[in-house]
Every structure is written in C-alpha cells, then in structure tokens.
C-alpha atoms as one frame of an Amber mdcrd trajectory, in Angstrom:
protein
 115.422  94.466 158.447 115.974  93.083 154.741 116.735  89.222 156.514 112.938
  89.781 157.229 111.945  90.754 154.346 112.906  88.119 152.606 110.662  85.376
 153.344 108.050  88.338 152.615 109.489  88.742 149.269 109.765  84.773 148.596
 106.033  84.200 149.938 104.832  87.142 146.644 107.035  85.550 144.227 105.406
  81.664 145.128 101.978  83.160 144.913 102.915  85.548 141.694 104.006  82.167
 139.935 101.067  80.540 140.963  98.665  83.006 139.556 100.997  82.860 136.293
 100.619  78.979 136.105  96.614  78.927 137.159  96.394  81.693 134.267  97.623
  79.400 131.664  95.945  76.335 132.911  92.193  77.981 133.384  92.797  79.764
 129.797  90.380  79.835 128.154  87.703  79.944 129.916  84.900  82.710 127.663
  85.162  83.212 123.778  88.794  84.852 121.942  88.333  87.642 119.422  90.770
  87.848 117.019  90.628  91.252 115.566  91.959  91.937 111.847  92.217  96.197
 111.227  91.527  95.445 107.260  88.218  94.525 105.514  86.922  90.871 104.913
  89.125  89.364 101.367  92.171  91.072 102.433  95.600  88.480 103.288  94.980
  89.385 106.943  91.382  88.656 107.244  92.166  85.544 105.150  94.840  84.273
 107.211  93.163  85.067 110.498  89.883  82.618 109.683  92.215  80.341 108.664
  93.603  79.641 112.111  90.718  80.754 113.224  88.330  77.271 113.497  91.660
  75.224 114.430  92.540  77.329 117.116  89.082  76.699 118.351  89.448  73.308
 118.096  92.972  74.008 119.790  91.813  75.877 123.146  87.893  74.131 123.219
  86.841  78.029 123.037  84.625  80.147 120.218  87.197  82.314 118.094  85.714
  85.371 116.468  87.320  87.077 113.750  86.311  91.033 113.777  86.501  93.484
 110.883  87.830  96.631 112.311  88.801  98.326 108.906  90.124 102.161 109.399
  93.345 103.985 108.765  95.432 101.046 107.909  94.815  98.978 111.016  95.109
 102.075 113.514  91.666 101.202 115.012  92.442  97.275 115.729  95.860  98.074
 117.069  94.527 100.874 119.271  91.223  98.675 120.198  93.964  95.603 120.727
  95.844  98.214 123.134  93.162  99.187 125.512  91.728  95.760 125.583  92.745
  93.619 128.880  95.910  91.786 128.674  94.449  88.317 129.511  94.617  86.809
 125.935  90.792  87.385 124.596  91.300  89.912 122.804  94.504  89.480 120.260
  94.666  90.721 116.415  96.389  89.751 113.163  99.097  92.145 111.825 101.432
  92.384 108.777 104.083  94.306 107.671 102.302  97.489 107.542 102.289  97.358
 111.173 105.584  98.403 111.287 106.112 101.029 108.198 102.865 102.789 109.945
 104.982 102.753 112.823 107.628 104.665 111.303 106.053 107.054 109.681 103.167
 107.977 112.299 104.205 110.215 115.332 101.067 110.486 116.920  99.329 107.102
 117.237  97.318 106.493 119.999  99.953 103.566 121.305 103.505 102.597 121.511
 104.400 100.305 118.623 107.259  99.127 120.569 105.739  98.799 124.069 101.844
  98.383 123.873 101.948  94.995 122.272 103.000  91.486 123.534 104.479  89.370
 120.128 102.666  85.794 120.235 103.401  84.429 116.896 104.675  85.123 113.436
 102.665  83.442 111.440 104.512  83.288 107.541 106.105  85.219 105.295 106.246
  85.663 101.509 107.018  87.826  98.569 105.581  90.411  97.283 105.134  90.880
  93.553 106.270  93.193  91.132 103.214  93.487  88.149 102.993  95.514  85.508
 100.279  96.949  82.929 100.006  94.587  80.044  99.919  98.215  78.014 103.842
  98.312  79.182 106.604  96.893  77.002 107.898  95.752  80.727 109.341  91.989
  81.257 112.036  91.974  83.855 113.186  94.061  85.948 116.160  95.305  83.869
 113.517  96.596  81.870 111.823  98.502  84.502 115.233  99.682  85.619 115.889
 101.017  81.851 112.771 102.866  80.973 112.181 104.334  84.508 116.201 105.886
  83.677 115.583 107.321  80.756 112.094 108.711  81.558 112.556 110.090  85.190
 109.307 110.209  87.083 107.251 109.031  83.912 105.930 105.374  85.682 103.308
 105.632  87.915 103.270 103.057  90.724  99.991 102.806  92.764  99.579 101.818
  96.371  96.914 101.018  98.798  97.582 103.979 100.991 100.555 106.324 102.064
 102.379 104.610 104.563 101.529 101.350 103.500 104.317  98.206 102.699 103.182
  98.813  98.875 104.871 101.884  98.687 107.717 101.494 101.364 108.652  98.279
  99.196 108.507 100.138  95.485 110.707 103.061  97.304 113.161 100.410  98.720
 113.438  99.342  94.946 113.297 102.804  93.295 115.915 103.490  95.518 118.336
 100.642  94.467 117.949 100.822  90.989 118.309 104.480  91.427 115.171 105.465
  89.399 112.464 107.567  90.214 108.630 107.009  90.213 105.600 108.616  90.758
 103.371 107.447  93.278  99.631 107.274  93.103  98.026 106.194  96.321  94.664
 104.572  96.725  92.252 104.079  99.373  92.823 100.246  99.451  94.125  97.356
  96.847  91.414  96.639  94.949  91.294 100.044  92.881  94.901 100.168  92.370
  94.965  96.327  91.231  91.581  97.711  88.771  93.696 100.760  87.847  96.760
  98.407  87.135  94.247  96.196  84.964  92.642  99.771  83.180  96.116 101.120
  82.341  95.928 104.614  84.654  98.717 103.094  86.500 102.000 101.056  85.286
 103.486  99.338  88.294 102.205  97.874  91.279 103.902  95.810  94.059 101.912
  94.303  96.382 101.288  90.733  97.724 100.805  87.299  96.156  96.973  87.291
  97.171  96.293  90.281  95.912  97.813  89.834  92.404  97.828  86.335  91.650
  94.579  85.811  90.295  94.902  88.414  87.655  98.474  87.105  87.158  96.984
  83.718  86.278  94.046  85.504  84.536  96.512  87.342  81.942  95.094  90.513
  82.945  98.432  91.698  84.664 102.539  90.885  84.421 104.624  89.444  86.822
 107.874  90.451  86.506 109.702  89.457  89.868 109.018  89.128  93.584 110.767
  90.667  96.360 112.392  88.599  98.391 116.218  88.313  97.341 115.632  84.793
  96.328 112.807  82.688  94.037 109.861  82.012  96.075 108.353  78.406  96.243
 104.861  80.731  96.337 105.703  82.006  91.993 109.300  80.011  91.511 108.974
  81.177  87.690 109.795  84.490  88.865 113.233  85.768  89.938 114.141  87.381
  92.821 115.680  90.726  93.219 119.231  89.117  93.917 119.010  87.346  90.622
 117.530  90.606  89.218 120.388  92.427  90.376 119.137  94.541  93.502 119.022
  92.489  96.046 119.262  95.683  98.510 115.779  96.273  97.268 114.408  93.313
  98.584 111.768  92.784 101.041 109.430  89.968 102.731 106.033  90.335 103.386
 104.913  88.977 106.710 101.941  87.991 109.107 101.620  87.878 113.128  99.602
  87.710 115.796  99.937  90.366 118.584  98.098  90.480 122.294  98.393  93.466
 124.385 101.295  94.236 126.611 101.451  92.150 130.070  99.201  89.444 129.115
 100.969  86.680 130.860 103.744  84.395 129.258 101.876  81.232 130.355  98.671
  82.474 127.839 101.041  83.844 125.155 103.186  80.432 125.251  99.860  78.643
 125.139  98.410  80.486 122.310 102.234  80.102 120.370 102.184  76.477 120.464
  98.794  76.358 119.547  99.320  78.594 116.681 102.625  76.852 115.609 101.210
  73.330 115.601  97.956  74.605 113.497 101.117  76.265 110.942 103.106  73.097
 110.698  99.812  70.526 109.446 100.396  69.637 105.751  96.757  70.873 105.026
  97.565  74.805 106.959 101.364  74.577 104.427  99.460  73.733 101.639  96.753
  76.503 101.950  99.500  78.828 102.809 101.335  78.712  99.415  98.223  78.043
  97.592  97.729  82.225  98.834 101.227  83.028  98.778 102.643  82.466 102.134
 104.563  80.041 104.112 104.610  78.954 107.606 107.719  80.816 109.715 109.459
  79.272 112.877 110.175  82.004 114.965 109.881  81.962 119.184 108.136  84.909
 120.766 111.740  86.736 121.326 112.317  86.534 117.393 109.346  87.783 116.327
 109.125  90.769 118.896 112.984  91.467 118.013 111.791  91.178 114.101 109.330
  94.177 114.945 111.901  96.122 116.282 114.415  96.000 113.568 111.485  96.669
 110.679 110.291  99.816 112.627 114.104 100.990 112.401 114.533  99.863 109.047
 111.424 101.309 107.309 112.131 104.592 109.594 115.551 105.125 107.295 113.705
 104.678 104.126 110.861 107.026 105.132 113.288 109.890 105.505 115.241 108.833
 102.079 112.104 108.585 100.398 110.515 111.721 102.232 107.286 109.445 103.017
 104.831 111.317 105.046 101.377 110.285 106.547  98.513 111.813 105.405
C-alpha cells in the first residue's frame, strides 16, 4: 500500500515546489504595504520610506508605507498577523518588538510563531543624555551620584515596556544603582522634559537625541553598545565605561506573516540587502544613527528569539510590568 503511495506523494511534492517557484517568480504582481506601528518622524517610519522608493524600484511594484501608531506597535503587528501570508502586506519592527514581547501575556499573536523574519535591517547604539542642569559627564559620574542618592534621578521613557526603559534597567542594574522611572506617552515629551529639566536621564536612540545633542540643548555621555560607535565615536561605550553587561544594540527589521513562502521572503531579502549595501543607503544610515547588518533570514529570526528570552530575565529583575 505505501509502494503506491509514493508516486502519489512525489507527484504533491513536484507540484508543491512548483507553486513555491511560480510564487516567487509572479511576485509582485499588485502594490506592497509596508506597515510601521509608530507615528510619521519616528526611526521606524524613517527607515521604512527609506527602503521604501528603492524597493519599488527593486520589485517594479508601488510600496506604501502606513502609519498604524497604537500601543507600541501592537496594532501593526496584530494587523501584520491576520494579513495573508503572500508578501503584500509586511511591517518594520525594532527592538521594542521583542521587550513588548516579554512583558505582554495577552497579545493578540505569537511573537515567536505569527511572524516570518525577512530582513534585519541595521543596528546602532543607543544614547545615554543627560539634563544640562546635571553636573553629569561620564558615566562614572552617573554611577556616583545615582549611589549616593538612591532613587533621586529620574529617567524618562517613551512608554512602559519600551527598549528605553528595558535598556536604562539593564544599566541600573550593572552599576547597581537605582532610578526612578517616569514614563511618557512617546519620545518627544520625554526628549522636551529632558531639555526642561523635569527629568535627568534619558536613553534612547541616536535619531531621537542627536539633534539636540548637536544643538547643546542635551549631554551625551555614552552609548550602549559595549564598544564606540562609528554613528557618535566621541562617545565611549559601556565596556570602556566599565559595564559592559549593561550594554545593548538597538535594531531594525522587517517581518511578513507566518507561511508566506521562502521564494517571496528570499526575494524581498535580497532586495532589501542590496538596497542596505549602496554607499548612498550606508551613508544615510549613519547620518541617523544606524548601520547596515548582514544577517540571513535564520539569524535574524534566531536574534528574535534570544532578545525575547533575554529582555524576559530583566523584566522580572527589574519587576517591569505592562500597563
């Protein structure tokens, strides 16, 4: 009975291959939308209309970038979950994909499991600012006062949950120092509180902060990836600072749902990576704090994975809760 079957069996595997190979030759055939869950000015948004007109130019098709701003990227992730998995509808993530992920019991998806990993797009620091009304410089400084004044620094955030404040915790907790956290409904207040002197600290990333860096309105003190950053090299790392367990890269991607087929998501990848690797795409990059990663499919899926796990530990050392 199972010698007949297999010809059977062969036959569906031919004609499941086929459909795989006619799916990534035919695509695209209507208009991509490439949702962002964050408002238009934020480093998503930014980076996805970026890519956006090349990757039009890439695939021959219309690529519109949507605004689906709500509960720190719930509602694009959940919209990017229910959509079809036949590589129109996709979205631009960052790291706050994943600490929402390990915080949030009850989203309406799977983190791990409703999502198909197409690209990772780059990676960079974040910053550590300060209030110019601070005596702050470095990081040993930060380190001192925060010791001998327990809970006295405030440190604002765009949001519980969000990679501002699972990044300050990650430091607080290697410098052993505690600080009080003041969330905010977005970056832009905190970054005007950080400029008004209600807050002391913020961490957040390079596009956020730079301007008001440059503008003298704010204090960079470090960024926190372990080592200098071609994006601020002026400013040390957390290694050089001395805590290089508190140290943390920010990071972009582009997600489709689960089961869109490998043809489309290889297609889209390549497309993607070449757009990344032009001079003009590194350039703008850095000149907004980023730069282009190499990472296949498997790494960047596998990437996910780990940073749900890790930011899940420092959620229950930190006893962060969602809202």
């Amino acid at each position: 009975m199972l010698i007949k079957l297999i010809p059977a069996l062969i036959a569906s595997v031919a004609v499941h291959a086929t459909c795989l190979a006619q799916a990534g030759s035919s695509y695209p055939s209507k208009p991509i939308t490439l949702l962002v869950g964050s408002a238009p000015g934020g480093s998503n948004d930014t980076f996805a209309r970026a890519i956006a007109k090349p990757l039009q130019q890439a695939l021959g098709q219309v690529v519109v970038v949507e605004n689906k701003p709500a509960a720190g990227g719930i509602l694009a992730n959940s919209l990017l979950a229910k959509a079809p998995a036949d590589g129109y509808t996709l979205a631009v993530v960052s790291s706050t994909f994943t600490t929402g992920a390990a915080i949030r019991t009850n989203l309406p998806y799977d983190a791990g499991k409703s999502f198909a990993p197409v690209i990772m797009m780059a990676s960079g620091p974040l910053l550590v600012t300060v209030g110019k009304q601070t005596a702050i410089k470095t990081i040993p400084d930060l380190v001192s006062y925060a010791k001998q004044h327990p809970g006295k620094l405030n440190y604002g955030t765009s949001g519980v949950g969000s990679i501002n404040q699972f990044a300050t915790e990650l430091l607080s907790d290697a410098a052993g120092i505690k600080l009080t956290h003041v969330p905010y409904k977005g970056m832009n207040p905190a970054v005007t509180d950080l400029i008004g002197g209600q807050i002391d600290l913020l961490i957040a990333s390079a596009p956020s902060l730079l301007s008001q860096v440059k503008g003298d309105k704010i204090r960079a003190i470090a960024v926190t990836t372990a080592e200098r950053s071609p994006v601020t090299p002026n400013l040390p790392g957390l290694k050089e600072s001395g805590y290089k367990k508190g140290s943390v890269d920010l990071w972009w991607g582009v997600l489709a749902p689960a089961g869109t087929p490998d043809p489309i998501l290889d297609r889209l990848h390549d497309s993607i990576d070449r757009i990344l690797q032009s001079d003009d795409m590194k350039a703008f990059f850095l000149k907004e704090g980023a730069l282009p990663v190499l990472k296949s499919r498997a790494d960047f899926g596998k990437h996910l994975a780990d940073e749900i796990k890790r930011w899940k530990v420092i959620a229950a050392t930190a006893d962060i809760q969602p809202e």
